[in-house]
Structures are given as structure tokens and as C-alpha cells.
C-alpha positions as CSV (number, residue, x, y, z in Angstrom):
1,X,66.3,102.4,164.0
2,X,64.7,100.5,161.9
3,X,64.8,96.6,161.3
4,X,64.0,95.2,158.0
5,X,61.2,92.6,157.5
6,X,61.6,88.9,156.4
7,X,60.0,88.9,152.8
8,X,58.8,85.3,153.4
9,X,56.9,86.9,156.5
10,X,54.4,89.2,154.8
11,X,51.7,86.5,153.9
12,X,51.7,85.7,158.2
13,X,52.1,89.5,159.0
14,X,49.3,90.7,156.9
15,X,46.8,88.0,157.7
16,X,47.3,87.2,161.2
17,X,49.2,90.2,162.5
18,X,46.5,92.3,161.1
19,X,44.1,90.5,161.3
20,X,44.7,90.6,165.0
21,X,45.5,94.6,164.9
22,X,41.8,95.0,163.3
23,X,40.4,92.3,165.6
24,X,41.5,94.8,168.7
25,X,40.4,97.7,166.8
26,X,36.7,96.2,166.4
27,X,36.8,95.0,169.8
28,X,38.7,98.5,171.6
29,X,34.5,99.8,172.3
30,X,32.8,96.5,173.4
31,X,35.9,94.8,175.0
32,X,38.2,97.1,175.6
33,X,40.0,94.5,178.1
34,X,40.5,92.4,175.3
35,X,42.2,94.5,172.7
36,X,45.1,95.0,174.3
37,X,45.8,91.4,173.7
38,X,45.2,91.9,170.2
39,X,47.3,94.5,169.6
40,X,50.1,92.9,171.4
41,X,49.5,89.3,168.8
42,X,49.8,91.4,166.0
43,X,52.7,93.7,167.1
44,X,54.5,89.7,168.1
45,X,53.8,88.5,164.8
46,X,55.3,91.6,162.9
47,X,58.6,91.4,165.6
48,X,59.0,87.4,164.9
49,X,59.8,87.9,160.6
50,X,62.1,91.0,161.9
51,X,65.6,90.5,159.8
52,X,68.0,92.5,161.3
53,X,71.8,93.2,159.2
54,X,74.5,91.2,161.3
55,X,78.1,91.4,160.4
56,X,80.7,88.7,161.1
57,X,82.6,88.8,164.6
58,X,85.7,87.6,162.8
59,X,85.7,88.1,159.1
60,X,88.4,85.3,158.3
61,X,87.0,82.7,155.9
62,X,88.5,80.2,158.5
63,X,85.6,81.4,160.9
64,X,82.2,79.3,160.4
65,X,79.5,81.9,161.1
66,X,76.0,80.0,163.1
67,X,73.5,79.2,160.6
68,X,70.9,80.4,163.1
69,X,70.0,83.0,166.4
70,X,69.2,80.7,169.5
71,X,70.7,78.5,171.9
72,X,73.2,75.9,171.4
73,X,71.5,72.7,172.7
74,X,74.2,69.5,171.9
75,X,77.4,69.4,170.3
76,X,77.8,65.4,169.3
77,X,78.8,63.1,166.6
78,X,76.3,61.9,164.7
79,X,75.6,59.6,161.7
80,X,75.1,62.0,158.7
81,X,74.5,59.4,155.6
82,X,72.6,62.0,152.9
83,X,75.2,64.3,152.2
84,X,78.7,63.8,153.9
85,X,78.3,60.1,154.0
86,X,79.1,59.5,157.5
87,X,80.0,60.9,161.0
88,X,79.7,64.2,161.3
89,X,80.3,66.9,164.4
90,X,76.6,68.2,164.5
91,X,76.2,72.0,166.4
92,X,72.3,71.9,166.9
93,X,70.6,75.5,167.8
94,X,67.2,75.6,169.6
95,X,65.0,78.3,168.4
96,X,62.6,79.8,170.2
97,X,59.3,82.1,169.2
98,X,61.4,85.1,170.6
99,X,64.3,84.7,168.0
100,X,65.5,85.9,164.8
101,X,64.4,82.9,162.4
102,X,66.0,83.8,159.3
103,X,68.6,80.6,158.3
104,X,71.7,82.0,157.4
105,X,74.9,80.5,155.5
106,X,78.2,79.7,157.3
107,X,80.4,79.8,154.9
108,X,81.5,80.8,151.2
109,X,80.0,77.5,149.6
110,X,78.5,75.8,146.7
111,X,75.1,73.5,147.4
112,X,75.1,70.6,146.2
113,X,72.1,69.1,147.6
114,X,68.5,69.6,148.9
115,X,66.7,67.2,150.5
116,X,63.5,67.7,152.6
117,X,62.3,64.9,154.2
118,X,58.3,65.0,155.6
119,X,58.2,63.8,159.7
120,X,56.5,64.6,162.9
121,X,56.3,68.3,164.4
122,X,58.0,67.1,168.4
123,X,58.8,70.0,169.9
124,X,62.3,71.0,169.4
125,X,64.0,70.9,172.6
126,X,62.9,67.1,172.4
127,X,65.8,64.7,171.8
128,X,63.9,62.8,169.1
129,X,63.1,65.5,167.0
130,X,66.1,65.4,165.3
131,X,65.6,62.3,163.4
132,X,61.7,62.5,163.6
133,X,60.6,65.7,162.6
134,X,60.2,67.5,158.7
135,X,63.5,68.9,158.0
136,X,65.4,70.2,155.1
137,X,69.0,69.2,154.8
138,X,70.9,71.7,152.4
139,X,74.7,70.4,151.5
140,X,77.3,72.7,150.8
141,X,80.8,72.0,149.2
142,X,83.6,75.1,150.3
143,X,87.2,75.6,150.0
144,X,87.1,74.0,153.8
145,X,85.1,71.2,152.6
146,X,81.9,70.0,152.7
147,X,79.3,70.9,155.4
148,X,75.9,71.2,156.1
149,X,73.0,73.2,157.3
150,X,69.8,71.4,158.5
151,X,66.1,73.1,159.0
152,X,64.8,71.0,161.7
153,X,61.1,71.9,162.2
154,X,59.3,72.1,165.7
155,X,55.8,71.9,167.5
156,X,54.8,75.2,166.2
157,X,57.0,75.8,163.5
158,X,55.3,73.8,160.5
159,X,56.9,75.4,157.0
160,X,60.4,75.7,156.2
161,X,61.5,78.2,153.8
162,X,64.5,77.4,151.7
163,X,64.9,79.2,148.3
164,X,68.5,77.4,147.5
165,X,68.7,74.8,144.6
166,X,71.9,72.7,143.4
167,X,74.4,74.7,141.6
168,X,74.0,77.8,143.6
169,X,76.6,79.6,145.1
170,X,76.2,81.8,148.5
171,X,78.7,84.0,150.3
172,X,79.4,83.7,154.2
173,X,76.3,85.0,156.1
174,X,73.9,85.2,153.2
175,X,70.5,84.3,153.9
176,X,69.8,81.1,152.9
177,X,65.7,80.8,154.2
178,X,64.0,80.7,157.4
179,X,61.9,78.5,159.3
180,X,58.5,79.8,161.0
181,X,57.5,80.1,164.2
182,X,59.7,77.7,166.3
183,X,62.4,75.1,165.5
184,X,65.8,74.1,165.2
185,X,68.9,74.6,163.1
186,X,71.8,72.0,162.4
187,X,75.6,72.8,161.3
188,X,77.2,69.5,160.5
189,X,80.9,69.1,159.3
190,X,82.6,65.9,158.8
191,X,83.8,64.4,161.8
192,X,87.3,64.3,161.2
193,X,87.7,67.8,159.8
194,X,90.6,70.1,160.8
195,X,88.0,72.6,162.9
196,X,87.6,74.2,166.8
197,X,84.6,74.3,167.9
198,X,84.0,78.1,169.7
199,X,80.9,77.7,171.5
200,X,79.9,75.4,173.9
201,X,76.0,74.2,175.2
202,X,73.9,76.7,176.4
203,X,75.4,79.3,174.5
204,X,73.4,81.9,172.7
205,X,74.6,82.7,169.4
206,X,73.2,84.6,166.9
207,X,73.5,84.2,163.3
208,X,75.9,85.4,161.0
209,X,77.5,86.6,163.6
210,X,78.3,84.5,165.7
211,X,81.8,82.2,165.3
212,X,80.7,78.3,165.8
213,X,83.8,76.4,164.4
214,X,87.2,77.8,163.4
215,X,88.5,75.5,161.0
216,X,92.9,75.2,161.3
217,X,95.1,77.0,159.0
């Protein structure tokens, strides 16, 4: 079967997945020990930008798909002053190198802002990379309401990809960007909206697939 490529991934396949295919191929007669290794970088590098097609568990609009593939590290209230204006439920995903990274949209929504802000590259499991880290928060109004997705980047991870400007509109599991090699990914709702939350820490989820919030008829 075959698993589509991230277009944001071709600059990093081609230069350091091949680079490290023709790296083992130039050492496979003086070091053949060490090409192996090679091989197996570059083969990693092409598998990390793979963007498989995932389709919605539940495909009721009431269903908030996860913006990302990972594992569900805190489910809180936090202070969310850029977008919603205040408290918000936050679901935060940890990333690893292993996972899908392609950033994906929960909902039927309109964005209404962009903000990146410039930080510190903690890794992401760490508690203060939330407000210390680069991120990108992307603010989305829907027939639900407002909500947010936020690009949180980690110790490895040091782009974010985000294509999305003001005025856009994107349907329910779109792809909305990606984040490279390592991070974390934010939903954030206000805190007194009508929603369930379906998942619970330490939960893998995988995005748009995967239902995070159900919001109440």
C-alpha cells in the first residue's frame, strides 16, 4: 500500500534522507558495518513526513477530530488570553519522532488568527514548554464556537509549518500544517463550552481520526 508523502517533507527527505542513502552507498565497500546505519537514517527520515489518509471515527460535526497523532499528555484549564480571551479546556498531544506529524483541523472552521510567537526548544514532555517554547497559535471561529489549535515546538522539532492565514476556511480533518521532527499539539476550547471530553491522559490518538471532545446537541 502505499502512503503518501508530506509535501513540506521533500527539502529534509532529499537532503538528509539521501544524503544518508548515498553516504551508506559510498561507505557499503570500506565500512560495510556502517552503512547499514545509513540506510536505516535515510529510510527514518522518508517514514517521519509519511501522510497517511485518515477518515473520521464519527462523522457528526458534533465530534472534534485530534489536531495531531500522539499521546494525550494533560487535560487542564488554562489561561488562553490571544484568541479566546480566557480560560480555556486545553487537550495537549505529545509527539514523538515515531509519529505522524502532519497538524490537522478539528473542525469545520473559519481562522481568524495566526500568531507565532519565537521561545525556547524544552523538550516537549517538559511541563514548561508550553508557555516557553516557539509555537504558533491558529484561532478558529465554527458553528460550535471558537477554538483553537496550537503548534508547540520541542527539543528537536525546530520549524513549524503552517500554510493557514485569516479569512480561510478549512473543513473537518483538513490538513492545516505540520511540525518537524518532535513536538506538541494543543486543542483549546473555551472553558465553559457545552463539550465531553472522549479521551483521557495517556491515550493515543491519532489525528483526524480520532474523537477528542463531543460538543452537546
Amino acid at each position: 500500500m502505499r502512503v503518501p508523502i508530506a509535501p513540506d517533507g521533500w527539502k529534509e527527505i532529499l537532503l538528509y534522507g539521501g544524503g544518508a542513502i548515498a553516504l551508506g552507498l559510498v561507505a557499503l565497500p570500506f565500512a560495510p558495518f556502517a552503512a547499514p546505519v545509513c540506510f536505516a537514517l535515510g529510510l527514518f527520515t522518508i517514514a517521519f513526513f509519511r501522510d497517511p489518509e485518515r477518515r473520521p471515527e464519527d462523522p457528526s460535526p458534533l465530534a472534534a477530530l485530534s489536531p495531531a497523532d500522539g499521546r494525550v499528555t494533560d487535560i487542564d484549564v488554562v489561561e488562553e488570553p490571544h484568541f479566546l480571551g480566557g480560560r480555556a479546556l486545553r487537550i495537549g498531544i505529545f509527539l514523538s519522532v515515531l509519529d505522524v506529524h502532519v497538524n490537522r483541523a478539528p473542525l469545520d472552521g473559519t481562522v481568524r488568527r495566526v500568531r507565532y510567537t519565537p521561545g525556547a526548544f524544552l523538550d516537549a514532555r517538559d511541563p514548561e514548554c508550553a508557555a516557553r517554547n516557539e509555537s504558533n497559535l491558529v484561532g478558529f471561529e465554527s458553528p460550535r464556537g471558537p477554538f483553537a489549535v496550537r503548534q508547540v515546538a520541542g527539543l528537536i522539532a525546530r520549524r513549524i509549518v503552517c500554510p493557514l492565514v485569516e479569512g480561510r476556511g478549512v473543513a473537518r480533518g483538513e490538513r492545516i500544517g505540520m511540525i518537524k521532527f518532535g513536538s506538541r499539539t494543543e486543542l483549546l476550547v473555551p472553558a465553559d463550552a457545552p463539550v465531553d471530553v472522549a479521551v483521557e491522559v495517556g491515550r493515543r490518538v491519532r489525528g483526524g481520526r480520532t474523537i477528542v471532545l463531543r460538543y452537546r446537541s
